[in-house]
C-alpha positions, 0 to 999 in steps of 0.5 A: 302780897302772896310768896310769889316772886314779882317783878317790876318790868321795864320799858322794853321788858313791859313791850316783849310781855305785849309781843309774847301775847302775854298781854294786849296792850302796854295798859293792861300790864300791872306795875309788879308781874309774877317772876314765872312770867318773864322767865317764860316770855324770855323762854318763848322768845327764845324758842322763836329764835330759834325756828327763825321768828325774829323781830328783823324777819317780821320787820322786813317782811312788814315792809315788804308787804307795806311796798307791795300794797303801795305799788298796786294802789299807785296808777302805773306811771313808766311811760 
């Protein structure tokens, strides 16, 4: 192996390195991910944060949308 410093992600590490974009799918991660990687998905996730892109917003919004698109494909049933 090069002199490159790898690391062996975890479950939830190998999910953020998907979210980041770093990669499309949980398949496509090898079993050992160069260090600058983490350091920068860790970097990125931070900066997120920081202009308010967080997991709960993207959550709620989700299922607002979700809720939205459920009522107008129900028939209008108050009467």
């Amino acid at each position: 192996m090069d002199k490159m410093r790898h690391l062996s992600p975890r479950p939830f590490e190998r999910r953020l390195l998907v979210w980041f974009g770093r990669y499309k799918s949980l398949e496509e991660i090898p079993t050992l991910v160069p260090f600058g990687m983490m350091g920068y998905s860790a970097y990125s996730g931070k900066k997120a944060a920081e202009s308010g892109d967080t997991l709960l917003r993207r959550n709620v919004e989700f299922h607002r949308q979700y809720k939205e698109m459920q009522a107008e494909k129900q028939p209008n049933s108050s009467k």
